[in-house]
ROMI-639374 format. One record per residue: residue number from 1; residue in one letter; x, y, z of N, C-alpha, C in turn. Coordinates in steps of 0.001 Angstrom, whole numbers, padded with zeros to 6 digits. Layout:
% ROMI-639374
{NUM,a,{X,Y,Z},{X,Y,Z},{X,Y,Z}}
...
This chain:
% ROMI-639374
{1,x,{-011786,-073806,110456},{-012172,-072413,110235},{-011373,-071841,109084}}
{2,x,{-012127,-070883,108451},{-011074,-070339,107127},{-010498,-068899,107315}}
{3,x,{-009237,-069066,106996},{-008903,-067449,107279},{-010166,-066235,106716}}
{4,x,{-009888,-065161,107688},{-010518,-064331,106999},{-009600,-063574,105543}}
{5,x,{-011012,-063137,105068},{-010358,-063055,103940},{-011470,-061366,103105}}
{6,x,{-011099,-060940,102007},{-012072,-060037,101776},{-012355,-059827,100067}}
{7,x,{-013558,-059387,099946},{-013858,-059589,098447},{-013856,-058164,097711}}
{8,x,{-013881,-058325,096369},{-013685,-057416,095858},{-014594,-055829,096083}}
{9,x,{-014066,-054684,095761},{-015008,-053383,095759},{-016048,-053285,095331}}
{10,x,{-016136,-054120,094506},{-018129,-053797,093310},{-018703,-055067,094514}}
{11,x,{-018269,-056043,094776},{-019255,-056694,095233},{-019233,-056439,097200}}
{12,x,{-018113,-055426,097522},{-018408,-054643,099068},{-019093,-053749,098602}}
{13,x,{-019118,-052976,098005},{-020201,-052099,097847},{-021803,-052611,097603}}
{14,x,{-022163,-053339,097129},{-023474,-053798,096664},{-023434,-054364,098245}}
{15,x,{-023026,-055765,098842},{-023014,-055733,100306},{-023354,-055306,101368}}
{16,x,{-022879,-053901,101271},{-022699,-052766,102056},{-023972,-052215,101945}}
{17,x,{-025006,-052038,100922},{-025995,-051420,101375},{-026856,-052773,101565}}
{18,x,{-026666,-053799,101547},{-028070,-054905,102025},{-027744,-054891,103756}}
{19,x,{-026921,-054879,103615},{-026528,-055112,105454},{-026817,-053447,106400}}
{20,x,{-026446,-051961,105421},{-027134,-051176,105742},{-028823,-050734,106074}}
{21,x,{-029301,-052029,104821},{-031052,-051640,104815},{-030989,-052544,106204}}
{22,x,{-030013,-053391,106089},{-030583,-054449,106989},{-030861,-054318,108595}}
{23,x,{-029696,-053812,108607},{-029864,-053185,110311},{-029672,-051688,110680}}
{24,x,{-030206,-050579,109742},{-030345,-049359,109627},{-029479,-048644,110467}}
{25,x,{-028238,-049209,110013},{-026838,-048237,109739},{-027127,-046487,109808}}
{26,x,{-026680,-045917,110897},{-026249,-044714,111073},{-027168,-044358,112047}}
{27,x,{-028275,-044918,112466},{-029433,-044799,113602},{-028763,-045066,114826}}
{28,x,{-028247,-044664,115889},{-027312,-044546,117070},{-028177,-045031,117986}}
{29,x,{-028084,-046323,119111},{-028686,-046337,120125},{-027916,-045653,121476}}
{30,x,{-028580,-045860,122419},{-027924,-045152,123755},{-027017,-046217,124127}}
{31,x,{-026158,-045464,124927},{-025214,-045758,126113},{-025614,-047146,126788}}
{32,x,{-024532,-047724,127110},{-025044,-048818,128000},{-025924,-048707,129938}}
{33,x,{-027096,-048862,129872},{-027412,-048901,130790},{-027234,-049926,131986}}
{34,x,{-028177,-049582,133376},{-028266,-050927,133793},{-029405,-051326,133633}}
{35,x,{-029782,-052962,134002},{-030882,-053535,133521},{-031979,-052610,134186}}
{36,x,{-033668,-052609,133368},{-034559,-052054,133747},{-035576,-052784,134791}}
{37,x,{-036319,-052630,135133},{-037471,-053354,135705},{-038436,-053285,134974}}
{38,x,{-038655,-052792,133486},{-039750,-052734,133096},{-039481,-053721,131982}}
{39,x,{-040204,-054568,131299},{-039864,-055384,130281},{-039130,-056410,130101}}
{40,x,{-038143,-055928,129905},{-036548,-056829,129556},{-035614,-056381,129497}}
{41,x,{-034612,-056930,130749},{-033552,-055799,131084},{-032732,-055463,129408}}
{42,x,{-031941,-054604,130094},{-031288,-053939,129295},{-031642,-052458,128270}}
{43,x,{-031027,-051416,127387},{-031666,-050988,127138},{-032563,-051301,125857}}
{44,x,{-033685,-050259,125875},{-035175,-050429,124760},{-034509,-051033,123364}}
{45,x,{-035448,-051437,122562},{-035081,-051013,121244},{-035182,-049930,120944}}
{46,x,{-034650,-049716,119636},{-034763,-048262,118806},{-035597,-048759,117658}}
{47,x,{-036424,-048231,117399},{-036832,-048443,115477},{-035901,-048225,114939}}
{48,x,{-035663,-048737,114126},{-034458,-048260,113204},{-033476,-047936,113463}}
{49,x,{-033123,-048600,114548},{-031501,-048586,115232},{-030808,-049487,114526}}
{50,x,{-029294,-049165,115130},{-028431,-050284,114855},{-028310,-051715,115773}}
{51,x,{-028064,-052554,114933},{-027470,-053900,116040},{-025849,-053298,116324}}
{52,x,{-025569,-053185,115302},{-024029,-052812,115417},{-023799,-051465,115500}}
{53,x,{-023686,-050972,116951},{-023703,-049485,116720},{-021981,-048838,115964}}
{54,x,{-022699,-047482,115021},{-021426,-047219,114338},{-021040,-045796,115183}}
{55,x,{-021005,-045088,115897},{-020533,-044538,116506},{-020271,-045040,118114}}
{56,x,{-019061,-044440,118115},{-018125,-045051,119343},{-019082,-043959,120893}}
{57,x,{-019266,-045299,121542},{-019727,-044972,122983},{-021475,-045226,122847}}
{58,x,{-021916,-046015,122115},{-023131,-045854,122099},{-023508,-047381,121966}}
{59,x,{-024417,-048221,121850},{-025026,-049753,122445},{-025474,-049717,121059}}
{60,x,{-025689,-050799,120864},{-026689,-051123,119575},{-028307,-051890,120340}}
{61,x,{-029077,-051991,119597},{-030363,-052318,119492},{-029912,-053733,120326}}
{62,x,{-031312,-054525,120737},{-031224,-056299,121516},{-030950,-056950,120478}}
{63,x,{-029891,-058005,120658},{-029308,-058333,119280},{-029367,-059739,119648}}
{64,x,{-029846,-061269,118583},{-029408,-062514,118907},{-028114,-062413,117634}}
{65,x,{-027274,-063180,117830},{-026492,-064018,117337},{-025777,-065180,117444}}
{66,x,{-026608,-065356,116111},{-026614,-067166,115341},{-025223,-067635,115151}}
{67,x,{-025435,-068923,115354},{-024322,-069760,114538},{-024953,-069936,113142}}
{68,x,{-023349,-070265,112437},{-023713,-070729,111465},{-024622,-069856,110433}}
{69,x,{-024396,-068383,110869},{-025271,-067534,109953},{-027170,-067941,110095}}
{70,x,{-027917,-068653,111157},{-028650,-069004,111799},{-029305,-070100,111310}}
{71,x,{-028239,-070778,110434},{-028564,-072412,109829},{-029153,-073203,111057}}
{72,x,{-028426,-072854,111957},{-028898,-074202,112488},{-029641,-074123,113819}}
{73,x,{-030421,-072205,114088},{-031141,-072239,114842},{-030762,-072065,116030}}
{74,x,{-029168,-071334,115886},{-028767,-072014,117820},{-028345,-070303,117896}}
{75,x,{-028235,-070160,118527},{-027652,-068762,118979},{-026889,-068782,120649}}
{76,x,{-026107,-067522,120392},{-025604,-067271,121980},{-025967,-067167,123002}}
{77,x,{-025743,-067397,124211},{-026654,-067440,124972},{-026318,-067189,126650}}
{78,x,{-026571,-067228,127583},{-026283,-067249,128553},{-027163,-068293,130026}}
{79,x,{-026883,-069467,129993},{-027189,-070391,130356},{-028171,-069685,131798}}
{80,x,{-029080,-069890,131707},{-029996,-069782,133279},{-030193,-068683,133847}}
{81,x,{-029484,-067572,132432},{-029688,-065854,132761},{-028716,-065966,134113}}
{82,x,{-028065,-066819,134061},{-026920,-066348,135386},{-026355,-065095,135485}}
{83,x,{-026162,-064218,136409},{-025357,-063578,136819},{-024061,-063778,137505}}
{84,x,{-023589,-064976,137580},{-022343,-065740,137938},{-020993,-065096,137563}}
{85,x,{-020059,-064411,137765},{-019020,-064398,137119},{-018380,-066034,136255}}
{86,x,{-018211,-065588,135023},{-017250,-067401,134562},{-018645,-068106,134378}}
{87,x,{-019649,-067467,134127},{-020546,-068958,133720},{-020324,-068963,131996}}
{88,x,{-019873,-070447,131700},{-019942,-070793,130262},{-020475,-070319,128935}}
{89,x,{-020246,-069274,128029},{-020876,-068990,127160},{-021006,-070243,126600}}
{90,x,{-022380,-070552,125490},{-022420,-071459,124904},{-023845,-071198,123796}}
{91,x,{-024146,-072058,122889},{-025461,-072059,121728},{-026736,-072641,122717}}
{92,x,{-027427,-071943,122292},{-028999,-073127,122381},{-029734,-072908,121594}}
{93,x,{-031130,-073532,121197},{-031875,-073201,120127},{-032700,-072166,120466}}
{94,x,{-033049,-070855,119548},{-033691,-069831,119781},{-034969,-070233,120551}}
{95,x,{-035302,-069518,121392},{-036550,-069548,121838},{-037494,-068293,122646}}
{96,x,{-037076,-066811,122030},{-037621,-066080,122832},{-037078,-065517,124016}}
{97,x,{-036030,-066241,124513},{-035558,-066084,126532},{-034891,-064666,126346}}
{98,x,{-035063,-064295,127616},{-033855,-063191,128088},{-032412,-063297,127986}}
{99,x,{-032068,-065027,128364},{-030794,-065089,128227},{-030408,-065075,126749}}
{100,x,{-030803,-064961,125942},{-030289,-064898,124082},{-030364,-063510,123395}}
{101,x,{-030724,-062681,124683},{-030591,-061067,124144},{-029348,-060564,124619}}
{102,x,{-028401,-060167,123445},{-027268,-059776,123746},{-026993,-058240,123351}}
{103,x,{-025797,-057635,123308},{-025816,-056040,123248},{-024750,-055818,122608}}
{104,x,{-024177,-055216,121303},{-022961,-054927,121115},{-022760,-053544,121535}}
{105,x,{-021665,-052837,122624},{-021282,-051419,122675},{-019852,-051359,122089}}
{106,x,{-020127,-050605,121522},{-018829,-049689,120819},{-017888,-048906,121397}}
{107,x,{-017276,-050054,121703},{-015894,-048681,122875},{-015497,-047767,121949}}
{108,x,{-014831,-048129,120936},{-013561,-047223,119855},{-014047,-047734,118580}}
{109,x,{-013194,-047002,117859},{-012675,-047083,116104},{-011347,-047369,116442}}
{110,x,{-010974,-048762,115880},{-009682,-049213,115938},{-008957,-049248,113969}}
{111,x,{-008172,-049130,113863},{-007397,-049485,113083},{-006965,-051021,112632}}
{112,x,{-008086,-051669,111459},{-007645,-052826,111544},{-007378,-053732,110431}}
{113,x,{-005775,-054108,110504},{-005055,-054891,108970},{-005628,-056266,108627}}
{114,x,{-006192,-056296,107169},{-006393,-057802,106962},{-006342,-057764,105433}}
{115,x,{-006175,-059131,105208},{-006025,-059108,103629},{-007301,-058971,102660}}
{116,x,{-006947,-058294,101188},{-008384,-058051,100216},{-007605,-058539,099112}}
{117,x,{-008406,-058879,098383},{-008635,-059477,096897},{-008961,-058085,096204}}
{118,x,{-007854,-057943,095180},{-008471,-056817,094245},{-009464,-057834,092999}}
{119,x,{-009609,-056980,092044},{-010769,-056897,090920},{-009612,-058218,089898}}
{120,x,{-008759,-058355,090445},{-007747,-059616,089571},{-007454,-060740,090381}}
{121,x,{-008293,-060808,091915},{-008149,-061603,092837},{-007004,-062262,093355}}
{122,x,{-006306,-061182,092931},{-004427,-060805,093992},{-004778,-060233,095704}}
{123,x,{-004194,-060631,095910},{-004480,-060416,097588},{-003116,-059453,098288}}
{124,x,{-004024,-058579,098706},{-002775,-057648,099122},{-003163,-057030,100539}}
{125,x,{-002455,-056997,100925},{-002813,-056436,102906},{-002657,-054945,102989}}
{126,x,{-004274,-054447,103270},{-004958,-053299,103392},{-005216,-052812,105132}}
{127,x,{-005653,-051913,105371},{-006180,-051694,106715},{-007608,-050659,106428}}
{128,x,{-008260,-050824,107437},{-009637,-049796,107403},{-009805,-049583,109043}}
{129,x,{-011010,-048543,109414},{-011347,-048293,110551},{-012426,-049575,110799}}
{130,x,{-012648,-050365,112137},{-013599,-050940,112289},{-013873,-050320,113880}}
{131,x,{-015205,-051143,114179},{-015306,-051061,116178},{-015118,-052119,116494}}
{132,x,{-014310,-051626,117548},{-014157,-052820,118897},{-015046,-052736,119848}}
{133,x,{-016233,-053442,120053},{-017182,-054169,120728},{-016680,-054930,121950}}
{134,x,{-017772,-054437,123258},{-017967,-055238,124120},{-019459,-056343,124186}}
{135,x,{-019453,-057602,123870},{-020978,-057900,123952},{-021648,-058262,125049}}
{136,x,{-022523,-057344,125266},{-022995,-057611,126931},{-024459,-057945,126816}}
{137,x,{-024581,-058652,128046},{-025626,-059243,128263},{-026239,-058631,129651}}
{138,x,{-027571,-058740,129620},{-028256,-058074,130921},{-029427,-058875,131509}}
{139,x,{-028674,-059422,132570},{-029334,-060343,133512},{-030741,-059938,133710}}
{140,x,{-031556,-060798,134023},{-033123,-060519,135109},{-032831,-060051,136002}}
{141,x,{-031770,-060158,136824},{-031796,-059921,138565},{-030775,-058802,138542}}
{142,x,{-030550,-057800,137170},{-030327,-056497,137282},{-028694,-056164,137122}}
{143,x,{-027893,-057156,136567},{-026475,-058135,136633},{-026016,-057433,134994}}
{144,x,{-025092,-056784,134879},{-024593,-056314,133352},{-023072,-057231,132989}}
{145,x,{-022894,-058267,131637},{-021622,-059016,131398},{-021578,-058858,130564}}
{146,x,{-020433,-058993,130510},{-019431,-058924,129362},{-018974,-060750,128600}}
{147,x,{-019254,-060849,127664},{-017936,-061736,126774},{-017004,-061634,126787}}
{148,x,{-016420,-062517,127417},{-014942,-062671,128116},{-014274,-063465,127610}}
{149,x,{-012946,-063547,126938},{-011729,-064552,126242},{-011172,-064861,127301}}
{150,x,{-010978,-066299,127978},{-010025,-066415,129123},{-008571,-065609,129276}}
{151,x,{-008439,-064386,129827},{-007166,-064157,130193},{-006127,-064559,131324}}
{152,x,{-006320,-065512,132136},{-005879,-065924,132923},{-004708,-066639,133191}}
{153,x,{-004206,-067271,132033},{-003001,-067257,131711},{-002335,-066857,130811}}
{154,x,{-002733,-065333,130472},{-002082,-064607,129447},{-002873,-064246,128550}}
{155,x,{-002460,-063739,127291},{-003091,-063075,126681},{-003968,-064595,125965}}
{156,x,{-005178,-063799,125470},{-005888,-065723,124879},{-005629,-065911,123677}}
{157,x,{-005927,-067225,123413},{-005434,-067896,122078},{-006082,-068955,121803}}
{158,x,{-006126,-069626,120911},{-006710,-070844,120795},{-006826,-071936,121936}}
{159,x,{-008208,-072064,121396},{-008440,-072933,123083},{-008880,-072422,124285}}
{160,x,{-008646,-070814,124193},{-009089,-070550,125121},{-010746,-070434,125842}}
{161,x,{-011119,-070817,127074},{-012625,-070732,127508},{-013041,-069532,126782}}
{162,x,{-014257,-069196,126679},{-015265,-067992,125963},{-016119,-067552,127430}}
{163,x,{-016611,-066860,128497},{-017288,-067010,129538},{-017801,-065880,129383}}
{164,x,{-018787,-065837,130567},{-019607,-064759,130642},{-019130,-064033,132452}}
{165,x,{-018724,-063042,132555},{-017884,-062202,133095},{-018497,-060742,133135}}
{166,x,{-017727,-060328,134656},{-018474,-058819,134979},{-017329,-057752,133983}}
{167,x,{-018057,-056781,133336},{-017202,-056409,132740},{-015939,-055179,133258}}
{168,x,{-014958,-054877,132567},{-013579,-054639,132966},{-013465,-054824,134320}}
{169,x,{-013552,-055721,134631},{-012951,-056217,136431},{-011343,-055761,136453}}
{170,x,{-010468,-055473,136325},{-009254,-055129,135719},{-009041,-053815,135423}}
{171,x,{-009518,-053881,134178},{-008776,-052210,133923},{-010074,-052078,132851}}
{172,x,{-010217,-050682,132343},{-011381,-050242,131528},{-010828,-050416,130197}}
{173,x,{-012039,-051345,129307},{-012114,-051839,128270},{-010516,-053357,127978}}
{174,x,{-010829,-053763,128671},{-009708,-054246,128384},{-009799,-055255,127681}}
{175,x,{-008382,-055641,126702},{-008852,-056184,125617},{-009108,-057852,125422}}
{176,x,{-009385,-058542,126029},{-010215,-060302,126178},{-011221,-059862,126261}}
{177,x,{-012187,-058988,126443},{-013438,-058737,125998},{-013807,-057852,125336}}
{178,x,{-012632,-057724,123839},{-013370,-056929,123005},{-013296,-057317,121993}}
{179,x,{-014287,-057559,121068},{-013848,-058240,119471},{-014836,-056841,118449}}
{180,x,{-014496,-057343,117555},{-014732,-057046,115997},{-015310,-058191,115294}}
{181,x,{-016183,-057159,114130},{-016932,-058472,113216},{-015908,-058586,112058}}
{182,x,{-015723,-059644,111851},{-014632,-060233,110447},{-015553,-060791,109621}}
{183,x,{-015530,-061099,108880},{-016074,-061933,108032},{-015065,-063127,106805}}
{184,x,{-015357,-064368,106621},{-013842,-065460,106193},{-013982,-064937,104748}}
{185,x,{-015077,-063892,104167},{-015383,-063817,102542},{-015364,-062341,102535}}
{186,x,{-015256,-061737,103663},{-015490,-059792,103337},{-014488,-059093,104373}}
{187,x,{-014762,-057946,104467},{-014272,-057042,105402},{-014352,-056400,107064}}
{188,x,{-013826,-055933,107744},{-014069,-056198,109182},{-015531,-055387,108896}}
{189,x,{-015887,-055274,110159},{-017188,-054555,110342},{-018569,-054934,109788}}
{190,x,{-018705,-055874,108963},{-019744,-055950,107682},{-019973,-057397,108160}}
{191,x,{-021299,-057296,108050},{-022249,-058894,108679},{-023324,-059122,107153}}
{192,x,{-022761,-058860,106244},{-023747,-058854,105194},{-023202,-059703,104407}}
{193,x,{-021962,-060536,104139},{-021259,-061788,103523},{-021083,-063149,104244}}
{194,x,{-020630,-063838,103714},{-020980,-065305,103619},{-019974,-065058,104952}}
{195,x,{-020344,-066458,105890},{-019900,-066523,106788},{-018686,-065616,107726}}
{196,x,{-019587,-064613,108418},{-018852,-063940,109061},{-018428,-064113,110440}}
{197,x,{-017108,-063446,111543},{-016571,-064106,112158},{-016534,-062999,113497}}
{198,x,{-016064,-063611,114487},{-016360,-062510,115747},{-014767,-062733,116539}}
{199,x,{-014098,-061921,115952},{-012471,-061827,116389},{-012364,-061502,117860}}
{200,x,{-012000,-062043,118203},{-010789,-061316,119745},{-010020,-060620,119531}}
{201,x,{-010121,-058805,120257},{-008735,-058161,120304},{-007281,-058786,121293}}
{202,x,{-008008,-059640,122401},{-007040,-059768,123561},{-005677,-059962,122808}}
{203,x,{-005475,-060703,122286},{-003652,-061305,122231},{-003442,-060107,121382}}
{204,x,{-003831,-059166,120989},{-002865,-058351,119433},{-002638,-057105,120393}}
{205,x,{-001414,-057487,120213},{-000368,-055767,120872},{-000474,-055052,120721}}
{206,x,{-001107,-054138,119833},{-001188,-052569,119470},{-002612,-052541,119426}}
{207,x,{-002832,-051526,120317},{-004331,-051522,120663},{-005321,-050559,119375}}
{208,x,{-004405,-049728,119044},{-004624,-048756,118078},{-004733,-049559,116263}}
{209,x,{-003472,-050178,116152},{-002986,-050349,114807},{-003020,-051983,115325}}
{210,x,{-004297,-053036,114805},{-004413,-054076,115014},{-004275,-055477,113567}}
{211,x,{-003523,-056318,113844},{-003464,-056905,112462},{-004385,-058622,113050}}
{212,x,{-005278,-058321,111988},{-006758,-059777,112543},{-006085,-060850,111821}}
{213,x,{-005455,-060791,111090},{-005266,-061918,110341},{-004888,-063389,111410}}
{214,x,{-004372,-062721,112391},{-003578,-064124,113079},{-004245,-064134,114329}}
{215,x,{-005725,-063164,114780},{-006375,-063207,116105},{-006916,-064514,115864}}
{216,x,{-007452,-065214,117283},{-008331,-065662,117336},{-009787,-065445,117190}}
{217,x,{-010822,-066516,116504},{-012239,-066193,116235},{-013082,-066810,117372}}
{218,x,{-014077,-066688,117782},{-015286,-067496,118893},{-015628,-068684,117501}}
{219,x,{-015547,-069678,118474},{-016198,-070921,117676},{-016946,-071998,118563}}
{220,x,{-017404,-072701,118546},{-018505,-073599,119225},{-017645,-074619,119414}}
{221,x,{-017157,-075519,120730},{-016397,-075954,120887},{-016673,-077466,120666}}
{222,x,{-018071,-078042,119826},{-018817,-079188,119690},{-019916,-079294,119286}}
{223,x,{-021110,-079968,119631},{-022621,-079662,118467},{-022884,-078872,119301}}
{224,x,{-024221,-078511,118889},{-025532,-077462,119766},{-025504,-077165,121011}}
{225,x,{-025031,-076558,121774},{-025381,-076914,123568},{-023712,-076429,123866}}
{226,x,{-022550,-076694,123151},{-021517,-076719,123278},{-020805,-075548,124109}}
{227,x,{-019723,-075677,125158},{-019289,-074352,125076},{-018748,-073708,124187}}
{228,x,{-018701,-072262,124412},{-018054,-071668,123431},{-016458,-071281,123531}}
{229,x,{-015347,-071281,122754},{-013794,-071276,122934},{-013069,-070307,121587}}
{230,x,{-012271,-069954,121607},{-011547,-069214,120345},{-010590,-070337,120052}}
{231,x,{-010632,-070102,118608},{-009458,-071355,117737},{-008876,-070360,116855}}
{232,x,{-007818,-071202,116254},{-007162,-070005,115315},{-007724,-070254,114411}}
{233,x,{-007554,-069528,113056},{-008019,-069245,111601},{-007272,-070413,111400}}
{234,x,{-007622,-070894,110193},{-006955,-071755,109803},{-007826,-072378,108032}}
{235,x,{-007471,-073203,107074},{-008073,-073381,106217},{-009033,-074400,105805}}
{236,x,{-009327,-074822,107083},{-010065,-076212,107114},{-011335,-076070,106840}}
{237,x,{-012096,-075435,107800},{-013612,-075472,107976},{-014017,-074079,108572}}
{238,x,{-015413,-073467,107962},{-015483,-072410,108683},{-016650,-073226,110107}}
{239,x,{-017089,-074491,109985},{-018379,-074545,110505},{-018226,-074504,111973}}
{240,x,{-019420,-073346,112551},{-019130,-073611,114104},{-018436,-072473,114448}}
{241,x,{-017424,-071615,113474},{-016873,-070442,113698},{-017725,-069132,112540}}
{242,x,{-018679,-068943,112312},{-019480,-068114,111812},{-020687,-067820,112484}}
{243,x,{-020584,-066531,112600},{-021761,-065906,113514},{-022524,-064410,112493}}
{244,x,{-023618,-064587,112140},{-024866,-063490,111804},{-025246,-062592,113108}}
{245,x,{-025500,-061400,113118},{-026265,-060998,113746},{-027940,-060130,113453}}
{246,x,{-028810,-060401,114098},{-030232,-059592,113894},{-030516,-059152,114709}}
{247,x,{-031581,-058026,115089},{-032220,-057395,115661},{-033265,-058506,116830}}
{248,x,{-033114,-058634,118137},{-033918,-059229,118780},{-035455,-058951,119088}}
{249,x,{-035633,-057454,118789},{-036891,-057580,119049},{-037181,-056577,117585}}
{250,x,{-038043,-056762,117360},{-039679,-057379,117704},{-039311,-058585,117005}}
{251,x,{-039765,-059818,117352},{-040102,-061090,117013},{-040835,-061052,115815}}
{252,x,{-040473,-061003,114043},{-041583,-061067,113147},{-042478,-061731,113808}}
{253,x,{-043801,-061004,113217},{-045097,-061374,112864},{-045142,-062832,112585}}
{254,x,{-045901,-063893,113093},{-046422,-065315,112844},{-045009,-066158,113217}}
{255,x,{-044102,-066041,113723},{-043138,-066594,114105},{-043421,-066987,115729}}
{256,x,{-042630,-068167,115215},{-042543,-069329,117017},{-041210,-069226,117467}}
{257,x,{-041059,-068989,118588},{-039638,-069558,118681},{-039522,-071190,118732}}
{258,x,{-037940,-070952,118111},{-037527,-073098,118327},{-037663,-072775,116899}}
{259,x,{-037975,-072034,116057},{-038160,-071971,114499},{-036671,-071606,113835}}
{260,x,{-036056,-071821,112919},{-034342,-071877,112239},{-034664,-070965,111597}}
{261,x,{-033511,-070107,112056},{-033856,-068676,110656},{-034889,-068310,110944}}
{262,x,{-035854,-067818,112266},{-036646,-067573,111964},{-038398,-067635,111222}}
{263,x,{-038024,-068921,110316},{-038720,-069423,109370},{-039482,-070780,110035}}
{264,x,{-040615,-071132,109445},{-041066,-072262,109989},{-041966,-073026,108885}}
């Protein structure tokens, strides 16, 4: 995996509005509900909502997210739509299911340090506001989870299980199930650059004033099917630790699922 890392101002700005057209930034969905009986649990879409909601306390739109920026067709998932506490997060190949509709809610605006590249590609350690996200999933049989970093023996870290979990069983919002979007080429918050990354708050001490550089990221713990685990940053490889997100519904027009990217 490659550290995160961030690119210059002329090319976050140009960025910044493809990923704005992209998932229509500033459109607020509702509150987290419980699952519905009508459709597909969880709540509706919005037209022109967000996946990533930007105000704090509010859900974003049904969201899949891909590995691999959706190279390779697999996305998150929740094995058998369990409602299980601890059942295995892990990839499968898109196909339409309930279990691959996921939810980002926006607890807070956290404070969060990571390094940028100025316009001379000197690297100097900045901070900005991002959200800390819970990603929940909403069972068939009416069941609301959370993405869970194993905390069980402490705060998590590399290696640790990735599961699917009732959320704050413990204490409210607590932090093994809350991450932020990183990206190994841009800035927190922003899903519009080259391989972007899905941090864990759990291990970082200051809940307020957070430094990502040394969190752990979600990465695929093997091929397709794999569970999912947090590893540290590191400069090797991003593959397997990069995640896209899109809008789950509506399914473009003439599209199958089992199709990569969408595309066929």
């Amino acid at each position: 995996m490659t550290t995160l890392r961030t690119m210059t101002a002329k090319t976050l700005v140009a960025a910044t509005a493809v990923v704005t057209a992209a998932l229509g930034l500033g459109v607020a969905a509702a509150a987290p509900a419980s699952a519905s009986a009508t459709t597909l649990p969880g709540p509706a879409y919005v037209p022109g909502g967000d996946v990533l909601p930007q105000i704090d306390g509010t859900t974003g739109n049904p969201a899949l997210i891909g590995s691999d920026s959706f190279l390779t067709g697999q996305v998150i998932s929740d094995p058998n739509d369990s409602s299980a506490w601890g059942t295995p997060a892990q990839t499968s190949l898109w196909f339409g299911s309930n279990t691959q509709r996921l939810y980002f809610h926006r607890v807070d605006t956290r404070r969060l340090t990571y390094d940028a590249l100025d316009s001379a590609g000197i690297s100097h350690t900045v901070s900005m506001n991002a959200g800390a996200y819970k990603i929940m999933h909403y069972t068939a049989d009416g069941h609301a989870l959370c993405l869970d970093a194993d905390g069980s023996h402490g705060a998590p870290g590399a290696g640790a299980a990735v599961n699917w979990y009732g959320c704050d069983p413990n204490a409210a919002n607590q932090p093994n199930q809350l991450w932020t979007m990183g990206t190994v080429a841009g800035r927190p918050d922003d899903t519009s650059l080259t391989l972007p990354a899905l941090v864990n708050l759990g291990p970082l001490p200051n809940p307020q004033v957070m430094d990502i550089r040394t969190a752990p990221i979600l990465t695929m713990s093997g091929a397709a099917g794999s569970p999912l685990v947090l590893e540290a940053q590191n400069e090797e490889s991003a593959t397997g630790s990069s995640w896209l997100v899109k809008n789950a519904d509506p399914v473009p027009a003439g599209v199958s699922p089992g199709c990569t990217e969408f595309l066929c």
